[in-house]
N, C-alpha and C positions, 0 to 999 in steps of 0.2 A: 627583457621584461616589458620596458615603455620605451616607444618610440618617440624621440622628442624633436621635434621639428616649428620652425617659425618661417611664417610667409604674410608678409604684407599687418605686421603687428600683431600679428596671432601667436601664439606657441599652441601647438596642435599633440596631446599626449594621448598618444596612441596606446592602451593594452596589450601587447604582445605577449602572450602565455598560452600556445595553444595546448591543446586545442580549447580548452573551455574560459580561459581566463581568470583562473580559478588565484583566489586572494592569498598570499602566503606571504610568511616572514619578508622574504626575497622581495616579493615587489615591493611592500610600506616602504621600505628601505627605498629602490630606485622612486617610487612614487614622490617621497619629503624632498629627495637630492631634486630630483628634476622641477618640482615647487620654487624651490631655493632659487635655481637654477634660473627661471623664467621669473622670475620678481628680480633677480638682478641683473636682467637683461635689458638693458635701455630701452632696444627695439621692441622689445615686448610690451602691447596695450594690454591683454584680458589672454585666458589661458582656457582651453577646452579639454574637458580630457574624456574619450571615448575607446568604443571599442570597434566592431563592427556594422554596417546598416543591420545587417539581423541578428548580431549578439552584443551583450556589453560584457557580463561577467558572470560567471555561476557559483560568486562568493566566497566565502574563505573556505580553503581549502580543507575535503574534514579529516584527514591526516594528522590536523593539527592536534585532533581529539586523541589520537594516542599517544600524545606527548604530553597528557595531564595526567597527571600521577599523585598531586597534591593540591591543596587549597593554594599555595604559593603559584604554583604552576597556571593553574586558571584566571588567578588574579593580573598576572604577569603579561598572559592573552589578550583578555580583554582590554590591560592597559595602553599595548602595543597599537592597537588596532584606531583606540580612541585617540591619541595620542597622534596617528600618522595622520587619521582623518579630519585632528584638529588644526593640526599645521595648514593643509587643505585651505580649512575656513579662515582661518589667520592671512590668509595671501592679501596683501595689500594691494594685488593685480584682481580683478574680475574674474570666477571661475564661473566655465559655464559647463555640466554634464550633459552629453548626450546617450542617452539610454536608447536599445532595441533589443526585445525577446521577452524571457521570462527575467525578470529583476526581484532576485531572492536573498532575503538574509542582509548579508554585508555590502551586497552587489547592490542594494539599495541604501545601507547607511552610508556610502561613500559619497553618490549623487546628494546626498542630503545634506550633507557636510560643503555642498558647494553652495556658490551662492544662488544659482539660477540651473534649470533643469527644462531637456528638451527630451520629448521621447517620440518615438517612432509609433506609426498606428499598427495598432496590435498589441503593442506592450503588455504584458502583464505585472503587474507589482504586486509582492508578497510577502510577508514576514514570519515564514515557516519553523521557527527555532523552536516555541511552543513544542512542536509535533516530535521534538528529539528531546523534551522532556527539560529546554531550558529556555534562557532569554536571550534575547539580543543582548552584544556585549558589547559593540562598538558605537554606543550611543544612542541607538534605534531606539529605544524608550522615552529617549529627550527630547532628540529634533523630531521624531514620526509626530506627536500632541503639538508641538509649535505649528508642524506646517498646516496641519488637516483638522486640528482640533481634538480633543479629549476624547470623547465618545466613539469617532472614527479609528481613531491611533487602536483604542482598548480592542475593537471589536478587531482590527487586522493582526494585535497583537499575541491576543488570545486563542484566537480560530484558526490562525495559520490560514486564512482563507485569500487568495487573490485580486485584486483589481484592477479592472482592464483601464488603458488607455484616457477613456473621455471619463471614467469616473475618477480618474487619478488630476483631469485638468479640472474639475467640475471643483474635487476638493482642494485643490491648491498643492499638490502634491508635483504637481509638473508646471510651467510656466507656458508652455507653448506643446502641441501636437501636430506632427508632421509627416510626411512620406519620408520611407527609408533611407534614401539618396539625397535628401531636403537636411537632413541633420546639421552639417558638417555649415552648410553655409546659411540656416535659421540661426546655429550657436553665433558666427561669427556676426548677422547682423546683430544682434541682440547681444554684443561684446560693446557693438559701434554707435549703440543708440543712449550713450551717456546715461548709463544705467549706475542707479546708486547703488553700490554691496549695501546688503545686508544679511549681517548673519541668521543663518537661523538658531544658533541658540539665546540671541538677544529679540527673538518675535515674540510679540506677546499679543496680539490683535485677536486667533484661535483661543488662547486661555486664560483671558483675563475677566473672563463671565463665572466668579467664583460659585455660584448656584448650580448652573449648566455643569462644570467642573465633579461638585458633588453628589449627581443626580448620576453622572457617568458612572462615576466611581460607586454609587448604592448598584449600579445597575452593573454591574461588573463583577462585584462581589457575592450580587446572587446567582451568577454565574457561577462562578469560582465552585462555590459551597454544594454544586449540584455535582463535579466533577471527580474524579479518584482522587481520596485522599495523600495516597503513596504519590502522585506527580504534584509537586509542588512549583512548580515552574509559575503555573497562571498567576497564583497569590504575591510570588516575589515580583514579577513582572509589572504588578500594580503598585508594591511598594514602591521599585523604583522610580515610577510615573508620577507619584503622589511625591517622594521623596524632590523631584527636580524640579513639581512645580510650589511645591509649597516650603523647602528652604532655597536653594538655587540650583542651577545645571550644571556647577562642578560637585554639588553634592548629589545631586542625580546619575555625576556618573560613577561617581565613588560606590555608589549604591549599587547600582549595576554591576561592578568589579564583582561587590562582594555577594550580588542574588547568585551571579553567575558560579562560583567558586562552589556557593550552597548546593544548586540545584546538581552540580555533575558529581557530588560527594555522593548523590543519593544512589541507590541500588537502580529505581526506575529510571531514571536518566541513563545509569553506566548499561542497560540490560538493551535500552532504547538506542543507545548508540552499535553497542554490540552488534541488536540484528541489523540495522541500518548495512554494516560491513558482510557480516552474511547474508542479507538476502544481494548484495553486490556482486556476492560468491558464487552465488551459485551455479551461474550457467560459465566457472570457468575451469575446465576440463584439464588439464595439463597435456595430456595423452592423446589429445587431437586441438590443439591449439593449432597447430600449422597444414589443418586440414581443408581444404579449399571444400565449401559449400555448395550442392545443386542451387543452380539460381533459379527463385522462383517467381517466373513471370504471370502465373497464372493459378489458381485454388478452385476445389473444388470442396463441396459440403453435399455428402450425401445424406437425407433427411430432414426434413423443416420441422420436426417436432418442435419445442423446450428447447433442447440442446442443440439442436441444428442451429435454429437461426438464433437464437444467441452464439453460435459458433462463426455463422457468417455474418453478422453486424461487427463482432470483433474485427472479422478480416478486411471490413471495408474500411472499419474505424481506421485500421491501419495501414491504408491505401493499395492494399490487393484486390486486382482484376478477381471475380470470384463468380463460379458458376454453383447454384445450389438444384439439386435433384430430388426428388419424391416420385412418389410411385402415384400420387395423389393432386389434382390441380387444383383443389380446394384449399391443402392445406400450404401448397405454396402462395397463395393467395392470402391464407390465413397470417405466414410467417411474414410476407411482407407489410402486411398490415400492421405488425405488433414492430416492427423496424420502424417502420414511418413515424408510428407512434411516439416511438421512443426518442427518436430524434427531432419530433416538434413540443415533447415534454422537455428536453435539453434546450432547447431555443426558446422554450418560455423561461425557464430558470435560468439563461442566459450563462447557459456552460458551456455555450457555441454560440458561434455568429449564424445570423438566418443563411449566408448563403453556402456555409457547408455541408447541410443534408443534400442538397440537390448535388451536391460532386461526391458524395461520397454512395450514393443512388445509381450514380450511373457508374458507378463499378459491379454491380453486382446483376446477372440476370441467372432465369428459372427454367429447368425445363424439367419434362416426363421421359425424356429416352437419355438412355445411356451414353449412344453417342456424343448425348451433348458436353460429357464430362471427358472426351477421349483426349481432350489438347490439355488439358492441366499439367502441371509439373508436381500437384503435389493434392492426395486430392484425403480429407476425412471422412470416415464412416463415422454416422450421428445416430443410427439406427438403434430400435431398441435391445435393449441388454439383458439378451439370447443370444446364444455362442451359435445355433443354430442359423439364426437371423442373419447374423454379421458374417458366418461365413459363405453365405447364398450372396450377401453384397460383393465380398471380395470377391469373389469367383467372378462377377460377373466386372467388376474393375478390371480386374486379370484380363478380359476376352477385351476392352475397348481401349485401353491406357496403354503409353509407351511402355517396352520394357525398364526402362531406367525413370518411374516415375515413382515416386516414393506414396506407398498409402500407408494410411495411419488411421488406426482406430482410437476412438475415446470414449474405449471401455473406462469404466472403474474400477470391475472386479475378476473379467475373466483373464485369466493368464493368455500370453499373446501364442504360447506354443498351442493352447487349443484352438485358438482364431484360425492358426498359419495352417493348420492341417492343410494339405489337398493344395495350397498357393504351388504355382508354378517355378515362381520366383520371390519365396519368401526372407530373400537376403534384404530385402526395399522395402518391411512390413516392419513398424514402431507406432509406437504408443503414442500420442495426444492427449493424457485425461485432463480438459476445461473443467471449471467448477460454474455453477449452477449460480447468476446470472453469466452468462462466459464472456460477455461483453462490459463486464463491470470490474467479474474476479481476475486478481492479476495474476493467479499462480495457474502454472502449467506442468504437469509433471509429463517428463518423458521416458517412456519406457522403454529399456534396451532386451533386446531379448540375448542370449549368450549367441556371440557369434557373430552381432549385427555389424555391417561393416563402419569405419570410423566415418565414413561421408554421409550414409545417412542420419546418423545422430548428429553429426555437426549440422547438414539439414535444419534438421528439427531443433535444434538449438537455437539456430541462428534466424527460424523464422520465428520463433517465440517471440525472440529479441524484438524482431521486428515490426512483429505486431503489439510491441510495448506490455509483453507480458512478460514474467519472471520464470524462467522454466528452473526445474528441479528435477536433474539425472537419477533414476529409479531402475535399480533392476529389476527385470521380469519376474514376478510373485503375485499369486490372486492379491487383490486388495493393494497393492503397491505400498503408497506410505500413508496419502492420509485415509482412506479408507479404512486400510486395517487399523488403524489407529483411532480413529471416530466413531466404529460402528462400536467395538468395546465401552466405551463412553455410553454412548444411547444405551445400548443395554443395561446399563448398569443403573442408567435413570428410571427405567422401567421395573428394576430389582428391587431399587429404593421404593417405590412405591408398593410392593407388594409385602416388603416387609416394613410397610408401615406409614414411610413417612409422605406428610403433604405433598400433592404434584406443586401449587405454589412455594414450598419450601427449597426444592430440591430444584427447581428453576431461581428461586433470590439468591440460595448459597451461589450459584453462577455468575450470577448479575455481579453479587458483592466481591466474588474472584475476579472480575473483568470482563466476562462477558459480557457482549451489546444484547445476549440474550439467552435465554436457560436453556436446556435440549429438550424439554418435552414442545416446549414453546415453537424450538425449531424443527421439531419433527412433526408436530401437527401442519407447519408451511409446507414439507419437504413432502408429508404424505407419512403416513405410518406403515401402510402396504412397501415402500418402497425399504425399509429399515427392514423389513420381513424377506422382501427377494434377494436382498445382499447378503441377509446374512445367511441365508442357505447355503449358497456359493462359500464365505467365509469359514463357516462352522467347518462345511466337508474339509478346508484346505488346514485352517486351525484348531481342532479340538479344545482346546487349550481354552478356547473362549469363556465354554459352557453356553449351557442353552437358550434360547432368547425367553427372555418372562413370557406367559398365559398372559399377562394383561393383554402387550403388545401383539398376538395371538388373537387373544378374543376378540380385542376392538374391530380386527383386520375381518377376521370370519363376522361379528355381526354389522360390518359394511361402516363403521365409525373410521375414518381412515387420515382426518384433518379437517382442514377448513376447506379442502375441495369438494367434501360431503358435509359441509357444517359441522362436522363434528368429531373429534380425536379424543387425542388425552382430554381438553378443552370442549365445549360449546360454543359456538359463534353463531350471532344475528345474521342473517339475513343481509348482505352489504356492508360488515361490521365484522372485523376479525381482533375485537377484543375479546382475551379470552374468558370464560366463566366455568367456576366446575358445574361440573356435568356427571347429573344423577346415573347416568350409563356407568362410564368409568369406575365409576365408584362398587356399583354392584359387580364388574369385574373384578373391582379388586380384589372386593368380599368372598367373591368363589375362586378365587384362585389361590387364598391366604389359605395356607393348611393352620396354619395357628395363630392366635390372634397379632394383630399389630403391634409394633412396639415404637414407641419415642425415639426416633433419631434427630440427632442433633447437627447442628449445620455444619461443624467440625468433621463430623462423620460423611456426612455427605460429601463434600467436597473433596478431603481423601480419597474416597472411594473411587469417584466421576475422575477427578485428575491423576490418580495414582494409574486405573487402568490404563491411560495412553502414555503413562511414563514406562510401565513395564513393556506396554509393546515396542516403545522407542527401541529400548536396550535389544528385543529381540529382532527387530530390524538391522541394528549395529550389528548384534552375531552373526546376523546371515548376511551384513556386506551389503545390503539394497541399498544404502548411498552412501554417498563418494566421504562424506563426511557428516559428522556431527551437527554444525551449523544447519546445514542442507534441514536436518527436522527440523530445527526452530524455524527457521524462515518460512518452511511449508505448512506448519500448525500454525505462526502466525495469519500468512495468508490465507491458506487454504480453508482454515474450521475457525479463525477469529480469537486464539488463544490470546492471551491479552501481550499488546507487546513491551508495556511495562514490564514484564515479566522475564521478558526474553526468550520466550520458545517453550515446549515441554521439555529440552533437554537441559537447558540452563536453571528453569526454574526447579528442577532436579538439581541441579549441582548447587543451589543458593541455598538449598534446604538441607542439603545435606545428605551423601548419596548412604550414611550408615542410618542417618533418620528413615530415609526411602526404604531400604531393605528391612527394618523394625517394623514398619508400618505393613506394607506386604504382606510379613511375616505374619503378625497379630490380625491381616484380614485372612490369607488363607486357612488360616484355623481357624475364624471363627464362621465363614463365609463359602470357602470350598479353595477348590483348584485354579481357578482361575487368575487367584490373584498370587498363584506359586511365584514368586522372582525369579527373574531369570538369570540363568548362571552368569550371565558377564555384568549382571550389577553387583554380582558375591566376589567375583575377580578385582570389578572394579573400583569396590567401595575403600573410599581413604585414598584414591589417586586422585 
């Protein structure tokens, strides 16, 4: 677990846990003995303890989350942790950390807990716990406000947001910054330069400005108060911060024990950690786990619309050689323009270093002829979504590409057997569908068609992975998972309005479920014509659906289509995509209402909108489209933004209660039609 070594006065405590160094019972345990250890070692002046030049730790292990089962349990955790890291600070020897990589969570209360802290350039530091719906438990609440100050502490505490290297030295968070290799013998001078310990939970120099103190804490709180009420993690997070500096920092961490205890009782916390383990799931296959992958040296992206080159910005993102094709030299010029773009808007908000774009630039070139795509090992169609389109592309892949080079289409909606018609060799033909920014969205679904061999899904697995996206195994079905399951949604927002209710209504029920944003809202970004071309496709493959509203009909035929033509559901300015109602819409709605409007309530709406992608869930389950249950939550998490507090559409189904679900169903397809019939394995499944 820690390698414990002494040379020339040092004791040098190496992390050994590979591969991530990840914090568990196990090590606190060798961690305290080996402190002990080197404090009664004569030979021993001051003590380092480190991990790697390019990793320290990836924090405590989250395994340990399925071993909390009680308020006892969690208490127990946190007190373990606080407890080993305080011995740490108690060493009567000089501790000095050396940090390199991402330093998250524990992986950072530990350095904190020493007395002096050196980090590698690059470093990032973060305190992500917020984002799984709780707090730091091993102290991070106490020592983070000693070292950086109040207002700093709140804002890393709260946002789960990172900082790099020179702002971690700027606020006092690190003592010194250095080259990777530089670590081991900066600790060691700065052991030998008659350095006074002091702890950091007796600093008071950051928060002894009780005004500054107060002004944080308002400004934190009106944070707090803007936030989902169901995650209550931010507000304990500050108690305990307020609790350590205004009675003491054994009562800060007492405080701590017990935010922590709170917050994993809650539903959003256990649903938050839940998907955390499924979306981990997802790309692991049993059935080709020992399936050796094409290696791919090379990618190719056919078409620079929208989706192309957000297809190829992903791939560079994630360091693949990439060639991208059009039939057009305008709009590869076009697609490289909105790349650069993107990645000198990243370098001003400094979520990249300036000299990354220029290397992640010279991965990618453009051409107009086919040939130029024949050396790829793995190449996607981005072209538009026409079965006709995409298979004039594949044909002509077929004529330039090795036999054994895997293509992939990133349809949304056509089934791959009508793609494959006419392939020569459509054993090497899978699905890719990216989501819409595809250099942002993390989820990948991969579509298997029956029959496909195990190597090229592991393929396609394994470059998902690669390129740092989450893939999610789909069988071959128009619509795959979140498709079929999102366009139901839209429609049904569009139902809402014809019988009655506010487009602002039926967008806040959204917001107030957890949406970052309502569906008419995001169907006027997405284009409303394009909700219309899907569901053609959809309707022919599911009946079941029913038929798309007149409104979403009319708008499309009188040219109102979103904010690409100023105007949808909404109206927008001119450079301005706030939305405003809009006198159109409205006269649609009037001729499309056979009889007058009626009052629906936000209870209603929200049913309605979330109930339809629970029923398609179940119907996905009957027909076997994925590997598993979880696999939906992860993918409606990622994929359409279902809240993850929540835990998925399928969990927040089973939180509700799947004889509530069936009731509810039941009382809209009577009063509503066929579409909301339940499907028979939620009648099997209800009460398991």
């Amino acid at each position: 677990m820690i390698d414990y070594s002494v040379s020339d006065g040092v004791c040098t405590l190496r992390l050994n846990a590979p591969p991530l160094n990840t914090i568990t019972f196990e090590l606190l345990d060798d961690l305290c003995r080996c402190i002990h250890r080197a404090n009664e070692d004569a030979t021993v002046e001051g003590i380092v303890i480190t991990g790697t030049p390019e990793h320290f730790s990836a924090g405590a292990d989250v395994n340990l989350f399925r071993e909390i089962t009680c308020a006892e349990d969690a208490i127990r955790t946190s007190r373990v942790f606080q407890e080993a890291f305080q011995e740490v600070e108690d060493s009567v020897k000089p501790v000095v950390a050396t940090v390199a990589g991402k330093v998250m969570g524990s992986a950072l209360e530990l350095p904190m807990a020493c007395h002096f802290r050196v980090c590698a350039k690059g470093a990032k530091f973060s305190m992500p716990e917020v984002n799984l719906g709780i707090n730091p438990g091993a102290g991070g609440t106490q020592r983070l406000p000693r070292l950086i100050g109040v207002e700093a502490a709140l804002q890393m505490l709260l946002t789960g947001k990172p900082i790099d290297a020179e702002a971690s030295l700027e606020l006092g968070l690190v003592d010194d910054v250095c080259g990777p290799d530089e670590l081991l013998d900066v600790a060691k001078d700065m052991l030998r330069s008659d350095c006074i310990i002091m702890k950091t939970r007796d600093r008071i120099d950051k928060v002894s400005d009780a005004k500054a103190n107060d002004a944080a804490f308002r400004k934190a709180e009106e944070v707090i108060a803007k936030g989902c009420p169901e995650i209550i993690a931010p507000a304990r997070i500050l108690e305990a911060v307020k609790t350590g500096l205004e009675e003491s920092f054994d009562a800060g961490l007492r405080k701590e024990q017990e935010v922590f205890a709170e917050c994993m009782d809650t539903l959003a916390t256990q649903n938050k950690i839940y998907l955390f383990f499924a979306t981990r799931d997802t790309g692991k296959i049993p059935e080709i786990a020992d399936v050796e992958p094409r290696p791919i040296r090379k990618a190719a992206v056919i078409g620079m619309g929208s989706m192309g080159t957000g297809i190829a910005q992903a791939l560079i993102m994630g360091g693949v050689p990439t060639v991208v094709r059009d039939e057009e030299q305008p709009a590869l010029e076009k697609g490289m323009a909105k790349i650069r773009d993107s990645f000198q808007r990243a370098v001003a908000q400094k979520k990249i270093p300036p000299e990354r774009p220029d290397k992640m630039l010279a991965l990618i070139s453009t051409t107009t002829d086919w040939q130029g795509v024949a050396d790829a090992d793995l190449v996607i169609e981005a072209v538009f979504e026409d079965a006709s389109v995409k298979r004039s592309v594949i044909a002509s892949l077929e004529k330039v590409c090795s036999d054994d080079a895997v293509i992939a289409s990133n349809t949304s909606t056509i089934s791959l057997d009508v793609l494959a018609e006419g392939m020569a060799h459509p054993e090497r033909f899978v699905g890719m569908h990216f989501f819409n920014p595809a250099y942002r969205m993390p989820l990948v679904e991969i579509i298997r068609r029956d029959g496909a061999p195990d190597r090229v899904i592991a393929t396609a697995l394994t470059f998902a992975k690669r390129i740092r996206k989450t893939p999610v195994l789909v069988r071959n079905r128009e619509g795959f998972l979140i498709n079929r399951m999102f366009v139901p949604y839209l429609k049904e927002a569009f139902w809402l309005l014809e019988e009655g209710a506010e487009a602002e209504a039926v967008d806040r029920a959204m917001v107030d479920f957890g949406f970052a944003m309502g569906p008419l809202t995001l169907i006027d970004m997405a284009g409303i014509d394009i909700l219309v071309h899907t569901d053609r496709v959809l309707t022919e493959a599911f009946p079941g659906h029913g038929p798309l509203s007149q409104v979403a009909t009319g708008l499309v035929e009188q040219g109102h289509m979103g904010q690409k033509t100023g105007s949808g559901v909404y109206k927008y300015e001119k450079g301005d995509y706030t939305p405003h109602r809009s006198d159109v819409t409205d006269r649609i709605i009037a001729e499309a209402r056979e009889t007058p409007g009626r009052e629906i309530g936000q209870e209603e709406i929200t049913d309605r909108l979330v109930l339809r992608m629970v029923n398609e869930a179940f119907h996905i389950l009957k027909e076997n489209i994925v590997q598993r249950e979880s696999d939906i939550d992860a993918a409606t998490v990622l994929g359409i933004g279902f809240p993850d507090f929540r835990g998925g559409v399928m969990k927040y189904a089973r939180d509700i209660g799947l004889d509530t679900v069936l009731t509810r169903l039941e009382a809209f397809a009577a009063q509503r039609g066929e579409r909301f019939s339940p499907c028979e394995l939620l009648r099997e499944m209800k009460g398991v």
